[in-house]
N, C-alpha and C positions, 0 to 999 in steps of 0.2 A: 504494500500500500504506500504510496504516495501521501505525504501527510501537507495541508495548506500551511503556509508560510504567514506569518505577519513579522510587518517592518517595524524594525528598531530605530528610534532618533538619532542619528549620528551627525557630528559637525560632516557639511562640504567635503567631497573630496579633490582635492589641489591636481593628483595628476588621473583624466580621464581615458577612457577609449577613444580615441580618433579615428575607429572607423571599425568596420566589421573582420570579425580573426580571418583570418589568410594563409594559403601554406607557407611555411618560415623558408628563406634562403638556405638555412642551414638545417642539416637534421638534429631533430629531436636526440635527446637520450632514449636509448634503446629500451626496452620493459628485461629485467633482471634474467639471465641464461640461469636458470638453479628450477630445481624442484619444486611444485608451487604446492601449497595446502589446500585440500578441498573447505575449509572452514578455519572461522582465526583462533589463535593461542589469546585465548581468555585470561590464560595464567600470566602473561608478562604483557597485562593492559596498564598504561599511564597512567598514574590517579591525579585525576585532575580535584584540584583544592577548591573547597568553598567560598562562594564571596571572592574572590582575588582576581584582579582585573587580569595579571597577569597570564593566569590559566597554566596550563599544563603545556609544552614544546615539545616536539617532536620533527627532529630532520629524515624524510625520506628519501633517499637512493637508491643503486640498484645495488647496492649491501642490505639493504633493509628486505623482509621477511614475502615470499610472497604468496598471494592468494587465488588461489584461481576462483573464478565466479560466472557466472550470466552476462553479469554485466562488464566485464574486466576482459573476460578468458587469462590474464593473468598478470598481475600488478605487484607491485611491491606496496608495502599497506602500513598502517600503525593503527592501533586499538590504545582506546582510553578506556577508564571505569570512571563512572560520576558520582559523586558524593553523597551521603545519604543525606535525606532533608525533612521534617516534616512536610515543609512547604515545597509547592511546585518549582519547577525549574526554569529559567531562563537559561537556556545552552547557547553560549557563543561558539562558531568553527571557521578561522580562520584560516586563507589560504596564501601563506608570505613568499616571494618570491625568493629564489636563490641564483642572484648574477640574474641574468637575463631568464630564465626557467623559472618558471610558474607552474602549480600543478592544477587543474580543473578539477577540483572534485567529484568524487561519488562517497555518496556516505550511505552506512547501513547501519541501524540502530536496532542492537537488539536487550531481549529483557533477561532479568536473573536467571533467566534458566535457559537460557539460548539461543532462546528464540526469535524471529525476527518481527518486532514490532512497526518500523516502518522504513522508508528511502528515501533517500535526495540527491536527486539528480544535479549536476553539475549547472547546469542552465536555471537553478535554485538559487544560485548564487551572485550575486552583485558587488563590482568594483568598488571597495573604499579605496582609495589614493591606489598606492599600486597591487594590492591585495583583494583576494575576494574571501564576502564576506556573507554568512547565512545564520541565522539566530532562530530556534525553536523553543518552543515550550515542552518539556518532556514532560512523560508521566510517570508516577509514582513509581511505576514497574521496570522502569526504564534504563539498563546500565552501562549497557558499554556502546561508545560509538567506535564504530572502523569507517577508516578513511582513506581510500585509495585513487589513483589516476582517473581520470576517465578518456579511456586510452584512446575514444572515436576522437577524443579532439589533439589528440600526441600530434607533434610539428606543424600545428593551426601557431601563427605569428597575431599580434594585437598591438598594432600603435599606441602607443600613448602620446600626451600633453601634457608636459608641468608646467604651471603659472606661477611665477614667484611677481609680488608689487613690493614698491618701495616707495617711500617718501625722505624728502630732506628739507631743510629751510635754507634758503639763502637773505641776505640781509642787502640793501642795496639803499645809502643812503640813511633816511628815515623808516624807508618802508622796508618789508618784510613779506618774505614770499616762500610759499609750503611747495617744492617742484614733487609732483609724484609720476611715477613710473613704472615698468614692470618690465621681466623677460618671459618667452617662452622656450623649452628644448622639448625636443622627441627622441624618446626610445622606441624599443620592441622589446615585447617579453614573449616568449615561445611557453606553450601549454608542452610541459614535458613528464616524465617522473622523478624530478626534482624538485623539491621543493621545503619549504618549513608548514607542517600545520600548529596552531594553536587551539584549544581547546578551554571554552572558560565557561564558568554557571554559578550564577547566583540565583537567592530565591527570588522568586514574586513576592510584593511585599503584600501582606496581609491588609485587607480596609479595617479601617478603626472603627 
C-alpha cells in the first residue's frame, strides 16, 4: 500500500530543479556485484533517537548490504528502527547528496513483526535545497524503515540553481545608499547509489 503524504512547513529552498532529470553524461554508480538478500537484516537496523533534529545517518555505497526486491531487483539499502513513543510519529527521511550522486529513494516500512505496512515511492519525495525530502506520520505498529535506490531513475542527471543575495551600504557624501545584489551557479546531481540518508521523528504534539 501506498500511504498519502502531507507536507511539512519548511523554510524556501535556495538551490532548485532547473529543469526535468535527464540521462547524466557520465554513468551512474553501478548497483553493488555481491549476493543480495531476499528481505532486510532487522538485526543491524539504525536506531534513530527521539525528538532530535539531527536523526539517525547512514552512508550508502556499493559496500553497503544488498536487497533484492520488486521494486529494486537489487540495491544496496540501510534499515532504521524508530523509537518507541506513546504518541504518534512525525518521521522525517532525508535524501543528502554525496559529491555530485544523489540517491532517489524507495522506502519500505515495515511493523514489529515484519511485516510490510506501507511504500514510498521515490517521486514521494520533494527537493529541499539540494536534498530530497518526504515526512510521514507513522503508526503505532510501525518500526523499521529500509531505504534503498530507486534504481529506474540510476544515471537520470537534475540541474540545479543556487541563488545567493547580498546587500552593502555605500556612503557618498551626506547620503547613504543600501546596493543589493545576488549571484547565481548550476550544478548537476546524478540519481545514483550513492548517497547519505537521514532518518529523524519526533512526536505529534498532543492538543491541550
Amino acid at each position: 500500500m501506498i500511504r498519502a503524504l502531507f507536507a511539512l512547513g519548511l523554510l524556501p529552498a535556495l538551490l532548485i530543479p532547473a529543469g526535468a532529470a535527464s540521462a547524466a553524461d557520465t554513468p551512474a554508480v553501478p548497483a553493488p556485484a555481491q549476493t543480495c538478500a531476499s528481505s532486510p537484516d532487522f538485526g543491524s537496523a539504525h536506531v534513530v533517537p527521539l525528538n532530535k533534529d539531527e536523526g539517525a545517518w547512514v552512508a550508502i555505497d556499493t559496500s553497503s548490504p544488498c536487497l533484492a526486491s520488486a521494486a529494486s531487483g537489487g540495491a544496496p539499502y540501510a534499515v532504521f528502527v524508530l523509537p518507541q513513543s506513546d504518541a504518534a510519529l512525525i518521521v522525517s527521511i532525508i535524501s543528502n547528496p554525496n559529491g555530485q550522486n544523489l540517491i532517489a529513494p524507495h522506502v519500505v516500512i515495515f511493523d514489529g513483526q515484519g511485516a510490510v505496512s506501507c511504500e514510498l515511492i521515490s517521486s514521494a519525495f520533494q527537493f529541499h535545497g539540494s536534498s530530497l525530502y518526504c515526512g510521514i506520520r507513522a503508526r503505532s505498529n510501525e518500526r523499521y524503515v529500509v531505504v534503498f535506490p530507486d534504481t529506474t531513475s540510476i544515471g537520470q542527471s537534475v540541474p540545479m540553481i543556487s541563488d545567493s543575495v547580498y546587500a552593502y551600504g555605500m556612503a557618498a557624501g551626506t547620503a547613504y545608499f543600501t546596493i543589493h545584489g545576488g549571484n547565481e551557479s548550476r550544478s548537476t546531481l546524478v540519481y545514483s547509489t550513492v548517497g547519505t540518508i537521514r532518518v529523524a521523528a519526533r512526536p505529534i504534539p498532543k492538543p491541550e
